[in-house]
PQR file with spaces between the fields and no chain letter, atoms N, CA, C, O and H, PARSE charges and radii, in Angstrom:
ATOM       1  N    UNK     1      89.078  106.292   93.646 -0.4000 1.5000
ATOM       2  CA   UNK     1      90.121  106.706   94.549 -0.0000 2.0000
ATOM       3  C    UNK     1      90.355  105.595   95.576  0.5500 1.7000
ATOM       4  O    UNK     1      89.444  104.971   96.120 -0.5500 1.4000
ATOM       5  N    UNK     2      91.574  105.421   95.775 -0.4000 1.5000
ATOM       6  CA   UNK     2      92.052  104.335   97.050 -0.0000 2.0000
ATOM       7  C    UNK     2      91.823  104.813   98.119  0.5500 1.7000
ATOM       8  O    UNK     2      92.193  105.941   98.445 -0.5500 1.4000
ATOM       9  H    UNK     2      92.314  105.928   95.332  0.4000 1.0000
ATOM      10  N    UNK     3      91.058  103.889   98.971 -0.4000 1.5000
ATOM      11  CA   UNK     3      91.132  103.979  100.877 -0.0000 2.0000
ATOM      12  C    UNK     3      92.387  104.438  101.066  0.5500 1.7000
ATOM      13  O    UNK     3      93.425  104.235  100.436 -0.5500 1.4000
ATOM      14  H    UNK     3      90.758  102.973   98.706  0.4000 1.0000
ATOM      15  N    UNK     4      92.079  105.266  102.292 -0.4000 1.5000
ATOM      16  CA   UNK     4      93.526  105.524  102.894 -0.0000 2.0000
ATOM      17  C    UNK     4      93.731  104.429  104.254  0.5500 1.7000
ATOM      18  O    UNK     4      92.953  104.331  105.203 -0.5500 1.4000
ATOM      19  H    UNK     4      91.236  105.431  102.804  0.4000 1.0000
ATOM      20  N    UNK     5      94.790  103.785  104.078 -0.4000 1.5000
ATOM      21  CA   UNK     5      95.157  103.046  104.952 -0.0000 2.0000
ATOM      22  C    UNK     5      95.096  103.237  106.565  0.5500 1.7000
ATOM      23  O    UNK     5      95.359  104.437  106.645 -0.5500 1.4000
ATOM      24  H    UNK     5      95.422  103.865  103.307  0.4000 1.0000
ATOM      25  N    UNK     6      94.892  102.743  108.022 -0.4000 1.5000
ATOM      26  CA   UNK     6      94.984  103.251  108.960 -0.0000 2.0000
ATOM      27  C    UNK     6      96.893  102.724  109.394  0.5500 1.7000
ATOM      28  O    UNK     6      97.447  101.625  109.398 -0.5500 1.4000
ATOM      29  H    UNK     6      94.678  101.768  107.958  0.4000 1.0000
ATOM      30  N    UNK     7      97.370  104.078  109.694 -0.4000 1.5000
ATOM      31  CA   UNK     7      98.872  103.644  109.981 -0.0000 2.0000
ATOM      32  C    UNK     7      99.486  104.610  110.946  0.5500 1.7000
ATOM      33  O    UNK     7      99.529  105.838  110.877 -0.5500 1.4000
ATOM      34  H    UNK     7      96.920  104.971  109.691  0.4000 1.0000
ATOM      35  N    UNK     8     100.002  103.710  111.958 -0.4000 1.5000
ATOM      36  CA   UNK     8     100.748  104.551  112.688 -0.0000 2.0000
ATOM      37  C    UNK     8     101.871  105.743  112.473  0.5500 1.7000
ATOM      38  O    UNK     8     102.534  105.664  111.439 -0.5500 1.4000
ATOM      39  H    UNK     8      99.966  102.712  112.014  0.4000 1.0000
ATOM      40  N    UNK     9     102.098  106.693  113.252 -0.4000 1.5000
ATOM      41  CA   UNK     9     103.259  107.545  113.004 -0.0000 2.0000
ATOM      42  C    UNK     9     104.210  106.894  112.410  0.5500 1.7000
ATOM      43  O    UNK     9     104.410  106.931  111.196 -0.5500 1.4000
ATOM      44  H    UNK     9     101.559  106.757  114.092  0.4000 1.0000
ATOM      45  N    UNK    10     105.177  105.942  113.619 -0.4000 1.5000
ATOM      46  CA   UNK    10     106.463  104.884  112.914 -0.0000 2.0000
ATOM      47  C    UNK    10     106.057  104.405  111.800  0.5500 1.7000
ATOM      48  O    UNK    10     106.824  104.843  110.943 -0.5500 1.4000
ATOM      49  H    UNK    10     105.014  105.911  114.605  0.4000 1.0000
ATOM      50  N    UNK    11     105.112  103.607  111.227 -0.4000 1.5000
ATOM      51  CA   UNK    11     105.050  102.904  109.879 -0.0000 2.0000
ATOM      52  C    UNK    11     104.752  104.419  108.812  0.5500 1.7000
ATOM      53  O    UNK    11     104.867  104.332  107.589 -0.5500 1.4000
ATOM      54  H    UNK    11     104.489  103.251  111.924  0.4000 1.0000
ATOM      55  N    UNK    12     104.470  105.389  109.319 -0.4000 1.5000
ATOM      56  CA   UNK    12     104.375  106.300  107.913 -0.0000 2.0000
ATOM      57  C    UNK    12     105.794  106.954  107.671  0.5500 1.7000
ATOM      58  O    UNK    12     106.230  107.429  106.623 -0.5500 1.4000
ATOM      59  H    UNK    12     104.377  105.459  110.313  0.4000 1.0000
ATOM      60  N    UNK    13     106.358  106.866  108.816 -0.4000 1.5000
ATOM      61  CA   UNK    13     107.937  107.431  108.216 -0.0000 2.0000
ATOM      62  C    UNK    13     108.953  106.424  108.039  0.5500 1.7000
ATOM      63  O    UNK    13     110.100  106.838  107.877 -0.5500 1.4000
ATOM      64  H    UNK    13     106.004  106.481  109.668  0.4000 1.0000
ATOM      65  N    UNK    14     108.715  104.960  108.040 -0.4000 1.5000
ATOM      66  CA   UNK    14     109.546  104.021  107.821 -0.0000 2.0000
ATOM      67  C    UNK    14     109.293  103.988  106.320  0.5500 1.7000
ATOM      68  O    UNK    14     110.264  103.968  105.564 -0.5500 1.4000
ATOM      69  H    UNK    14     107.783  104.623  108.172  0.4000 1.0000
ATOM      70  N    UNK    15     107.827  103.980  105.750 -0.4000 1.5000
ATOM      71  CA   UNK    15     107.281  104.396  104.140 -0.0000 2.0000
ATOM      72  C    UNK    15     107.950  105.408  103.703  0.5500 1.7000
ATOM      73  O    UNK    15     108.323  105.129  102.563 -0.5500 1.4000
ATOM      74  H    UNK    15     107.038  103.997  106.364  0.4000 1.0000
ATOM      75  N    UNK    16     108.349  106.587  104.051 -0.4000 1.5000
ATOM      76  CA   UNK    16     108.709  107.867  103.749 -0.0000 2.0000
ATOM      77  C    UNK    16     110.202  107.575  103.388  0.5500 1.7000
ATOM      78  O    UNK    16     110.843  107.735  102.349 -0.5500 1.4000
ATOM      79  H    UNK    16     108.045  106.814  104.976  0.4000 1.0000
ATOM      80  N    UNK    17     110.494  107.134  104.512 -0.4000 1.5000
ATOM      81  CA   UNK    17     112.095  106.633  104.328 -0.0000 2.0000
ATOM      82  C    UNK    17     112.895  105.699  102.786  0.5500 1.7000
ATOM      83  O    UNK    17     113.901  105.769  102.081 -0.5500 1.4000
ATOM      84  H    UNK    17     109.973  107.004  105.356  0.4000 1.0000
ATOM      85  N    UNK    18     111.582  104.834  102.938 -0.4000 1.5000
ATOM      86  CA   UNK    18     111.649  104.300  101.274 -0.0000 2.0000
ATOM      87  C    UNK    18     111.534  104.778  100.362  0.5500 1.7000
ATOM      88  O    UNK    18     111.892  104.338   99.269 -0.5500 1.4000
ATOM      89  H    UNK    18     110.764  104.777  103.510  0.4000 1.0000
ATOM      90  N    UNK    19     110.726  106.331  100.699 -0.4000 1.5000
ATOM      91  CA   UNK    19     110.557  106.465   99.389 -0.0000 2.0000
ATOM      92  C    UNK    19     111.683  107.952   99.141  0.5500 1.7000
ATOM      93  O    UNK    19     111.555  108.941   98.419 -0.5500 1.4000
ATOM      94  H    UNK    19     110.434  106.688  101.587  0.4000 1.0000
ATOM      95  N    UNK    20     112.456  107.652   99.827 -0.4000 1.5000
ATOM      96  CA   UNK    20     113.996  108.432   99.741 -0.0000 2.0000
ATOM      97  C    UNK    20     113.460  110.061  100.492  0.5500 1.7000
ATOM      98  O    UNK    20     113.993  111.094  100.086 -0.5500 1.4000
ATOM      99  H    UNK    20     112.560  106.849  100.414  0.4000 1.0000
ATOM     100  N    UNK    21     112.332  110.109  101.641 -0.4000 1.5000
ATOM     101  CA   UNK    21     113.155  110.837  102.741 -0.0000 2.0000
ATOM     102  C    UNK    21     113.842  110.627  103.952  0.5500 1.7000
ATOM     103  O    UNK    21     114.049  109.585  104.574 -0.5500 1.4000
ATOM     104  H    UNK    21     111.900  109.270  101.971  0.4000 1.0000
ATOM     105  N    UNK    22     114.179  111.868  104.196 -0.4000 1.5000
ATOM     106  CA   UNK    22     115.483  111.269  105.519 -0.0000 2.0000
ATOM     107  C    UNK    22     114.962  112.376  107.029  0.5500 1.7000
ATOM     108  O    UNK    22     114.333  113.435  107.017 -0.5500 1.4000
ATOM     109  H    UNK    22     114.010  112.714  103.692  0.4000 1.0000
ATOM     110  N    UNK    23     115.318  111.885  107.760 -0.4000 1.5000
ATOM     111  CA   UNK    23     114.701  112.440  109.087 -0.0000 2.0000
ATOM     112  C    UNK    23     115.976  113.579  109.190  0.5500 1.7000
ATOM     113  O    UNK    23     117.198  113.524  109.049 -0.5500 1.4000
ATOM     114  H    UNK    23     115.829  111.026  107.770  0.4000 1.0000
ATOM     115  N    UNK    24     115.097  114.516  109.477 -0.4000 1.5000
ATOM     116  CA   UNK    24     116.121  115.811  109.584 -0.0000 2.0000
ATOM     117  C    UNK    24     115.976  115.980  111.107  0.5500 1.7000
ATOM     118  O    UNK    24     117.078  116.131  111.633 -0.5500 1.4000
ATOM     119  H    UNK    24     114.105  114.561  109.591  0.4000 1.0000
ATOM     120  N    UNK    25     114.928  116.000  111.987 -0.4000 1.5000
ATOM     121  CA   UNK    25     115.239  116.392  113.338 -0.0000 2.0000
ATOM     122  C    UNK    25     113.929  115.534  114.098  0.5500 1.7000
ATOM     123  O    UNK    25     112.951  115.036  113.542 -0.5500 1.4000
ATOM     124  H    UNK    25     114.032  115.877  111.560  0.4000 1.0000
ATOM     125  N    UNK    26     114.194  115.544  115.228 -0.4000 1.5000
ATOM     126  CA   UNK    26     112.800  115.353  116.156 -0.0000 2.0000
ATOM     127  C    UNK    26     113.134  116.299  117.505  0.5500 1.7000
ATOM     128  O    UNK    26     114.154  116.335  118.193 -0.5500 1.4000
ATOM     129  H    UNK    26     114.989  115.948  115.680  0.4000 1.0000
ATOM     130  N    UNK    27     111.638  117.194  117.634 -0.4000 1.5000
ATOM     131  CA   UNK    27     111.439  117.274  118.623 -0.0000 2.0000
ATOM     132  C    UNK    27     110.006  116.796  118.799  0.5500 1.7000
ATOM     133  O    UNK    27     109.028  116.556  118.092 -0.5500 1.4000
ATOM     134  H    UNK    27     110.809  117.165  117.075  0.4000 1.0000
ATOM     135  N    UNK    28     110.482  116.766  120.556 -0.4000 1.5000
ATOM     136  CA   UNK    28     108.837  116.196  120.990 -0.0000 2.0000
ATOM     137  C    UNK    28     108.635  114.897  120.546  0.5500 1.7000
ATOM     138  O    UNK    28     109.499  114.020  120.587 -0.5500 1.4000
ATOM     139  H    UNK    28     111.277  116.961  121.130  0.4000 1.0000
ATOM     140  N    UNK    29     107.236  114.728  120.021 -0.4000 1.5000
ATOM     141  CA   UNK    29     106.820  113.717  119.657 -0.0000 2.0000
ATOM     142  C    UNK    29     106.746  114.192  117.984  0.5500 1.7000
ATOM     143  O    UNK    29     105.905  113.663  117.256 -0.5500 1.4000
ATOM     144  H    UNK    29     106.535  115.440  119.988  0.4000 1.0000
ATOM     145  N    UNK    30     107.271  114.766  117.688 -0.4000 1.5000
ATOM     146  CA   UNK    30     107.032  114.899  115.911 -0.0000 2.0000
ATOM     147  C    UNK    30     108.493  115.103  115.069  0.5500 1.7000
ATOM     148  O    UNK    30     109.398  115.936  115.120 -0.5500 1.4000
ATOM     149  H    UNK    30     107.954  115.196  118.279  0.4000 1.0000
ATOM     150  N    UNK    31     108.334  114.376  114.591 -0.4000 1.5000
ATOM     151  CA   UNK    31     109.794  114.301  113.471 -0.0000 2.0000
ATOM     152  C    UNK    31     109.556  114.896  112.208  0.5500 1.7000
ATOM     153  O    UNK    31     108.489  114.655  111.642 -0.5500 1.4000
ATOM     154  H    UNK    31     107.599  113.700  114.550  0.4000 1.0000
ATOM     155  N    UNK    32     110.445  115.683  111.654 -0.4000 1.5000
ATOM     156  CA   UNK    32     110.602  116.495  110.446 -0.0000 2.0000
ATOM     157  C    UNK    32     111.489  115.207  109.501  0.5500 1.7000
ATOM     158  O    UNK    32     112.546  114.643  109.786 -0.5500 1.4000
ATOM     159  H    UNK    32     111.311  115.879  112.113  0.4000 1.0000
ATOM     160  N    UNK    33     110.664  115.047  108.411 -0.4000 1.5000
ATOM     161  CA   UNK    33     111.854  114.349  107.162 -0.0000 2.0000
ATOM     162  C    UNK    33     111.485  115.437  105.844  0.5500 1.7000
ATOM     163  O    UNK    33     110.579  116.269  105.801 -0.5500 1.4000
ATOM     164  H    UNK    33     109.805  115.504  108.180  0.4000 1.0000
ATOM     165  N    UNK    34     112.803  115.026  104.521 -0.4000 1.5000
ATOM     166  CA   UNK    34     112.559  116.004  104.153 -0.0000 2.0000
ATOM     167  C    UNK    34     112.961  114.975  103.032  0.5500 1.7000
ATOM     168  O    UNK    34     113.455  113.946  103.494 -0.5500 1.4000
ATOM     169  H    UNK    34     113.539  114.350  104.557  0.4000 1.0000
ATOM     170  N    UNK    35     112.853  115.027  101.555 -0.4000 1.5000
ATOM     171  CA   UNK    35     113.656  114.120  100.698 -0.0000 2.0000
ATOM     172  C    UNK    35     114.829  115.083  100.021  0.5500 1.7000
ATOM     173  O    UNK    35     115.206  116.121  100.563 -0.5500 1.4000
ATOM     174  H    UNK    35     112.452  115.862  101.180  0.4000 1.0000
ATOM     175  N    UNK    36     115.247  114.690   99.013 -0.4000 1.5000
ATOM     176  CA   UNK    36     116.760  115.792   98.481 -0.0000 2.0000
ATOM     177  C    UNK    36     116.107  117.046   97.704  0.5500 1.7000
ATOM     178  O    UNK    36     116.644  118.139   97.518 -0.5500 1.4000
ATOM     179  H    UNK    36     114.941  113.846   98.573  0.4000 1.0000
ATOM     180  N    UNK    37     114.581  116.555   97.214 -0.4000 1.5000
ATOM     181  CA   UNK    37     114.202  117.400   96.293 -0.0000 2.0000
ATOM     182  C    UNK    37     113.566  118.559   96.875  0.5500 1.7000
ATOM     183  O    UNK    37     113.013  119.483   96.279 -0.5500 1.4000
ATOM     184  H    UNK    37     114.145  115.668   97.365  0.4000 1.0000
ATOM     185  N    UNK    38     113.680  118.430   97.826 -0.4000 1.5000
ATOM     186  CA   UNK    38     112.829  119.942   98.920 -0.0000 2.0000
ATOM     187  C    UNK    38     111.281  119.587   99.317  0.5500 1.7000
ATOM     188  O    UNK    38     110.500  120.464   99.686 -0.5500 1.4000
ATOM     189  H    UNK    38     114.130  117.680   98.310  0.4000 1.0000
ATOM     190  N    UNK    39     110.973  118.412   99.219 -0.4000 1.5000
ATOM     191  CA   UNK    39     109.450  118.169   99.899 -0.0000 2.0000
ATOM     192  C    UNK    39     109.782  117.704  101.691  0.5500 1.7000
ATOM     193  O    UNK    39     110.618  116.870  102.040 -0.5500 1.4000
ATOM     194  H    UNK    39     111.607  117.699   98.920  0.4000 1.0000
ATOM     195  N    UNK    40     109.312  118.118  102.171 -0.4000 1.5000
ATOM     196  CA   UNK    40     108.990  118.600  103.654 -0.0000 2.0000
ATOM     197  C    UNK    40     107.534  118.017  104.509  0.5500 1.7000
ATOM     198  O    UNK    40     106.387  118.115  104.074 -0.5500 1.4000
ATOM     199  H    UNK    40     108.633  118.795  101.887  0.4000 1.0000
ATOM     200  N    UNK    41     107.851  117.539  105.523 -0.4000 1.5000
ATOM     201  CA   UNK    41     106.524  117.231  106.279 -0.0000 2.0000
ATOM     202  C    UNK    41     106.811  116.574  107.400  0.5500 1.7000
ATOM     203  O    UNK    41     107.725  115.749  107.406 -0.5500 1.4000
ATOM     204  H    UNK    41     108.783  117.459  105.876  0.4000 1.0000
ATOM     205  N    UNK    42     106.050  116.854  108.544 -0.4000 1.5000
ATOM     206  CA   UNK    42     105.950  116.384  109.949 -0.0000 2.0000
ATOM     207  C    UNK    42     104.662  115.695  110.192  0.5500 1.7000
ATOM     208  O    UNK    42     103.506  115.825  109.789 -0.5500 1.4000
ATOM     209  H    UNK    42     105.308  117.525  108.539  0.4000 1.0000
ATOM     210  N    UNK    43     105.510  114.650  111.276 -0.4000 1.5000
ATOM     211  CA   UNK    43     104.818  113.453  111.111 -0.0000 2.0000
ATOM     212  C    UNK    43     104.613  113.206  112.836  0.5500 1.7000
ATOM     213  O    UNK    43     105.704  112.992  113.364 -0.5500 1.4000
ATOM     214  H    UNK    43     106.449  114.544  111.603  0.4000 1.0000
ATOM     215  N    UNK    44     103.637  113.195  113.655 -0.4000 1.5000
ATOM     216  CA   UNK    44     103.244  113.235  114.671 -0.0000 2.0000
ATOM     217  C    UNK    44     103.613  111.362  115.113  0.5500 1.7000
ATOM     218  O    UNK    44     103.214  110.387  114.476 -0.5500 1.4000
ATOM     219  H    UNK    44     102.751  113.368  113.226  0.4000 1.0000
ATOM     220  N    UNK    45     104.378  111.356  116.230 -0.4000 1.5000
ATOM     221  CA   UNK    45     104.541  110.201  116.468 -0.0000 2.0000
ATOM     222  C    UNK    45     103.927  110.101  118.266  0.5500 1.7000
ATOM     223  O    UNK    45     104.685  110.361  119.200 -0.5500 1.4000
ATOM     224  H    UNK    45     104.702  112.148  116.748  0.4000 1.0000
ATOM     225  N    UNK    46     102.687  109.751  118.442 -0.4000 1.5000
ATOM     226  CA   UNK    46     101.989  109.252  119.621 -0.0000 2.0000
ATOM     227  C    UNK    46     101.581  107.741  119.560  0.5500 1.7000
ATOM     228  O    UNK    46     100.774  107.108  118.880 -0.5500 1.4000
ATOM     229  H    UNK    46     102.070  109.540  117.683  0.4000 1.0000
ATOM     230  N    UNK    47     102.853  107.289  120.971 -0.4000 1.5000
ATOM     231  CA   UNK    47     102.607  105.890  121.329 -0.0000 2.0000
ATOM     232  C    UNK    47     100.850  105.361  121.124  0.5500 1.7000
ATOM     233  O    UNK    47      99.894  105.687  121.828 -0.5500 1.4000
ATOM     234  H    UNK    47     103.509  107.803  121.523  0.4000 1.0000
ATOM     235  N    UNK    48     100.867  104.413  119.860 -0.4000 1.5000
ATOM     236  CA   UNK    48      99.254  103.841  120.323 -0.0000 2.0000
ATOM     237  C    UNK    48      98.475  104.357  119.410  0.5500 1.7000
ATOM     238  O    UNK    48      97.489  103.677  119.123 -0.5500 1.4000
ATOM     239  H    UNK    48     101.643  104.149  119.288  0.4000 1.0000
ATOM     240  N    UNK    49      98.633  105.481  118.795 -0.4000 1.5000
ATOM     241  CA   UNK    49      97.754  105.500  118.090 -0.0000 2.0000
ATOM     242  C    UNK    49      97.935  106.120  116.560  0.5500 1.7000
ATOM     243  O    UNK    49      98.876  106.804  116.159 -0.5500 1.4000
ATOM     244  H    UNK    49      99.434  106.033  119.028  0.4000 1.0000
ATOM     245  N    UNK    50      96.980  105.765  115.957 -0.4000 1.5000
ATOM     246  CA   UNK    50      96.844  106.299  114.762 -0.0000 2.0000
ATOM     247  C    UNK    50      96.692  107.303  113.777  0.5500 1.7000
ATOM     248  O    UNK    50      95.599  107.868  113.823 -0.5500 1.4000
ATOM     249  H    UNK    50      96.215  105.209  116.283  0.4000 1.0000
ATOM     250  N    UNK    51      97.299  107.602  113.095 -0.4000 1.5000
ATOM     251  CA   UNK    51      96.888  108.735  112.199 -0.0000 2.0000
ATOM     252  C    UNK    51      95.248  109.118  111.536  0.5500 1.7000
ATOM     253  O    UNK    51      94.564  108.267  110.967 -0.5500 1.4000
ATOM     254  H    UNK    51      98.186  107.143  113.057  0.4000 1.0000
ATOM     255  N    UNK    52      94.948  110.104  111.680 -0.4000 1.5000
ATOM     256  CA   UNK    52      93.445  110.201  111.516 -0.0000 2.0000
ATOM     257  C    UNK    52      93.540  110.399  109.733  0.5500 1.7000
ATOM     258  O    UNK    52      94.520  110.822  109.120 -0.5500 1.4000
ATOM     259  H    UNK    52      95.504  110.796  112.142  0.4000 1.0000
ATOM     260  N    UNK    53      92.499  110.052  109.271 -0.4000 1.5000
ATOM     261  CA   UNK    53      92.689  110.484  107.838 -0.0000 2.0000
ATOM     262  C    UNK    53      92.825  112.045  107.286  0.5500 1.7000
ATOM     263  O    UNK    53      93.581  112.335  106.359 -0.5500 1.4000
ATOM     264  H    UNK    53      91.702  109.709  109.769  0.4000 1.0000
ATOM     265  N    UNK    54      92.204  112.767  107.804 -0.4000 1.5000
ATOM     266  CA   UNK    54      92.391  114.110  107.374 -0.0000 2.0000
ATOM     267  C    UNK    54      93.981  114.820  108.078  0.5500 1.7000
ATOM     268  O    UNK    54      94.202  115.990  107.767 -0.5500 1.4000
ATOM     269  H    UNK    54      91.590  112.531  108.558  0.4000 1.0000
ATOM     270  N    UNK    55      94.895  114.195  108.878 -0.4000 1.5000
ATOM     271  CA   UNK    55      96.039  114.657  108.742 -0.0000 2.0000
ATOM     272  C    UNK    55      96.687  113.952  108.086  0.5500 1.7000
ATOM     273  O    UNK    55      97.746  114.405  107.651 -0.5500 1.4000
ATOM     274  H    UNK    55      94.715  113.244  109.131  0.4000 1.0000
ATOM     275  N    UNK    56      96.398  112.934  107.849 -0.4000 1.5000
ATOM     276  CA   UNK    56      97.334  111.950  106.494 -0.0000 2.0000
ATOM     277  C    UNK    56      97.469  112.099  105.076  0.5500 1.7000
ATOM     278  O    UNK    56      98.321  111.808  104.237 -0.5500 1.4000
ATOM     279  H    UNK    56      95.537  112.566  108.202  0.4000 1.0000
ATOM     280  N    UNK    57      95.956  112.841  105.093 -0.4000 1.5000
ATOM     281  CA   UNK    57      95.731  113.552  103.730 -0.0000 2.0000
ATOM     282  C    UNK    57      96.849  114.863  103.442  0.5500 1.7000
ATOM     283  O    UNK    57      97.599  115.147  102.508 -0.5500 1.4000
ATOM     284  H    UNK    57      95.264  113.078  105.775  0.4000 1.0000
ATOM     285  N    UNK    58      96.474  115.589  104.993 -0.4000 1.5000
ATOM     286  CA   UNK    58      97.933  116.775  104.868 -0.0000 2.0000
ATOM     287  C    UNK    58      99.379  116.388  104.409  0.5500 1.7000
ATOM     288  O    UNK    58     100.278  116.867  103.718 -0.5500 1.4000
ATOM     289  H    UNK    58      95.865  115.358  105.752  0.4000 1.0000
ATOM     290  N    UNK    59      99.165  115.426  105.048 -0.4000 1.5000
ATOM     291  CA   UNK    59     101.089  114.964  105.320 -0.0000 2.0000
ATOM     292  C    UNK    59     100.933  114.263  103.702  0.5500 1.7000
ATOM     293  O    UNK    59     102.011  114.292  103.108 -0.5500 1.4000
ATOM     294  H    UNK    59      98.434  115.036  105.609  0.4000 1.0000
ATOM     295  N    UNK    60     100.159  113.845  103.159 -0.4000 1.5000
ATOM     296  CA   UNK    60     100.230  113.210  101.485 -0.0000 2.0000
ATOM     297  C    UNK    60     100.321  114.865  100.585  0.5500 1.7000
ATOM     298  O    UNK    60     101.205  115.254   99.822 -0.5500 1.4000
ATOM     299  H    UNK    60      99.283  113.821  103.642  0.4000 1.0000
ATOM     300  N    UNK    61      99.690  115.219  100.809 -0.4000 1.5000
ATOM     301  CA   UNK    61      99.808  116.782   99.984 -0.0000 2.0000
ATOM     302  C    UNK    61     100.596  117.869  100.038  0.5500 1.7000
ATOM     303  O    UNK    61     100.660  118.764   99.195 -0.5500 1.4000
ATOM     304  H    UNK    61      98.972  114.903  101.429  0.4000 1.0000
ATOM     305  N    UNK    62     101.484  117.732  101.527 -0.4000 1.5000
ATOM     306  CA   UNK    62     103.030  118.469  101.545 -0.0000 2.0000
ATOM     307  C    UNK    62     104.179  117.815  100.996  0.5500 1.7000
ATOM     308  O    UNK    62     105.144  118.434  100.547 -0.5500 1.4000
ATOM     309  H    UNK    62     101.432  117.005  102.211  0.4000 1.0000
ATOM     310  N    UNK    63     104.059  116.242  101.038 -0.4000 1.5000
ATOM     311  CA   UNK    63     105.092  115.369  100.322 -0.0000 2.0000
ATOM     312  C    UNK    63     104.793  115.487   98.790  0.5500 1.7000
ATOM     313  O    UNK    63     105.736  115.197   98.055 -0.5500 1.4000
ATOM     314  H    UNK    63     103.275  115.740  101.403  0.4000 1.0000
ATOM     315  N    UNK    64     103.568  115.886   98.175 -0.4000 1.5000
ATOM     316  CA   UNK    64     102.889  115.685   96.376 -0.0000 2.0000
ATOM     317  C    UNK    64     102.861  114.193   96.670  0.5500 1.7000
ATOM     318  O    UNK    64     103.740  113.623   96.024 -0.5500 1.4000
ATOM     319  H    UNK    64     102.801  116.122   98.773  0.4000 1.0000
ATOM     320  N    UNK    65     102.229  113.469   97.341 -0.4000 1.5000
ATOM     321  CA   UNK    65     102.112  112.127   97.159 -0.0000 2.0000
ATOM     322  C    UNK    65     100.827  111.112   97.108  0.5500 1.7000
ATOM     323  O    UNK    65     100.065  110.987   98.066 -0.5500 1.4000
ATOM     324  H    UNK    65     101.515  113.932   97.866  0.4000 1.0000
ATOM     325  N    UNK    66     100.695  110.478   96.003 -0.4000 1.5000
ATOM     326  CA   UNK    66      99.239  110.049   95.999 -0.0000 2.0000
ATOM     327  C    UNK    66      98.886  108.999   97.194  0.5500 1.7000
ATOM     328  O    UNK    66      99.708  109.120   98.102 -0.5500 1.4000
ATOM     329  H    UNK    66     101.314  110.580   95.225  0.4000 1.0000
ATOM     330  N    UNK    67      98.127  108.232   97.397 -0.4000 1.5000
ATOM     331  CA   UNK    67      97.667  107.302   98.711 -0.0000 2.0000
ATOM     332  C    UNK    67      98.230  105.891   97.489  0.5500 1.7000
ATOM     333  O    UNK    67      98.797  104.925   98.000 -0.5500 1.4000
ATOM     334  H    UNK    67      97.459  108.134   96.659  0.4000 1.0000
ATOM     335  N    UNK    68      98.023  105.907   96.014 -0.4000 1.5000
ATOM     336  CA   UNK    68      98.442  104.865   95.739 -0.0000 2.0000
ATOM     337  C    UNK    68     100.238  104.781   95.578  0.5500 1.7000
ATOM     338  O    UNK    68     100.843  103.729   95.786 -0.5500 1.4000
ATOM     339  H    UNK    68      97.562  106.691   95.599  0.4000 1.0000
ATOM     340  N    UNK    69     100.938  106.087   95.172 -0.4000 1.5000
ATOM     341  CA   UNK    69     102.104  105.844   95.874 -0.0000 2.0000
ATOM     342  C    UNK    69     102.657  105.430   97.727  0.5500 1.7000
ATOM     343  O    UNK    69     103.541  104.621   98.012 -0.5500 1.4000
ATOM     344  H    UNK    69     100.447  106.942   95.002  0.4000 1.0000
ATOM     345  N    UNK    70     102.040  106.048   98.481 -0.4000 1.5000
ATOM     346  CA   UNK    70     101.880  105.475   99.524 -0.0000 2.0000
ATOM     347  C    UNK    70     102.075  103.829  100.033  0.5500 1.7000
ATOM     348  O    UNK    70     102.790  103.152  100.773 -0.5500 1.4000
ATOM     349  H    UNK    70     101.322  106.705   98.250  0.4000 1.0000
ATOM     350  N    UNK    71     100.759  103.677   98.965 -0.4000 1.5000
ATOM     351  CA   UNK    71     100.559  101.683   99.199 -0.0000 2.0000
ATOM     352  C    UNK    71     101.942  101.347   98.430  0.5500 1.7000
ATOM     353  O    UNK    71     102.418  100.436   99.107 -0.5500 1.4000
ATOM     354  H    UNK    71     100.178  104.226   98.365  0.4000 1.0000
ATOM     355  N    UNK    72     102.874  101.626   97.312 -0.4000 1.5000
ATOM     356  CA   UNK    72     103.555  101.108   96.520 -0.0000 2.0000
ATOM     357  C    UNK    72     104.849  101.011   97.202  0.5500 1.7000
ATOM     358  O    UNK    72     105.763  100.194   97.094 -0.5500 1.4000
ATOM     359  H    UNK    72     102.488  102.366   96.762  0.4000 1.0000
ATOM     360  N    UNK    73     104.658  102.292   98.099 -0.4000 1.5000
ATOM     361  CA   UNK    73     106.236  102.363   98.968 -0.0000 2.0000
ATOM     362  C    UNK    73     105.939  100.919  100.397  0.5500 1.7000
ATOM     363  O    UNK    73     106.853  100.138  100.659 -0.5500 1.4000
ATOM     364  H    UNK    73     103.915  102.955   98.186  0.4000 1.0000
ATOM     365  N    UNK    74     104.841  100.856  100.974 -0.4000 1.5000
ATOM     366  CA   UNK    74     104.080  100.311  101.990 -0.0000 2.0000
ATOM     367  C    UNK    74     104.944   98.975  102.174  0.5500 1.7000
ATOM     368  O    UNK    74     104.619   98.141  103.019 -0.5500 1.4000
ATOM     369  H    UNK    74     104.098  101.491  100.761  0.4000 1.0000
C-alpha cells in the first residue's frame, strides 16, 4: 500500500479539481466539491496546516478514491 502524502487543504482540492470535481459551496473554513457522477466530500481548509491521515483517509473513501489515484492526479 502507498504512503499517504502530507497535504494541505488547498493542494487536496486543487487535486480534486483535476480529477473533475467542482466546488459547490464554502462555508467557514470547509468547502464542499462534488464531481458530475454524485461523489461528494468536504475538505477542511485551516491556514497552516495539514491534513491528518485518518481524515484524508475519510475524504479518499467518500470520493471511492485510492491514495495511488490521488498521487496520479497530484
Amino acid at each position: 500500500m502507498t504512503r499517504l502524502p502530507r497535504l494541505k487543504g488547498k493542494e487536496i482540492i486543487r487535486i480534486f479539481e483535476r480529477a473533475g470535481f467542482g466546488v459547490v459551496r464554502t462555508k467557514g473554513s470547509h468547502t464542499f466539491l462534488r464531481h458530475s457522477d454524485g461523489r461528494a466530500t468536504v475538505v477542511p481548509v485551516h491556514s497552516g496546516e495539514t491534513i491528518g491521515p485518518g481524515l484524508l483517509r475519510a475524504i479518499l473513501r467518500d470520493v471511492e478514491m485510492s491514495v495511488d489515484e490521488l498521487l496520479k492526479h497530484k
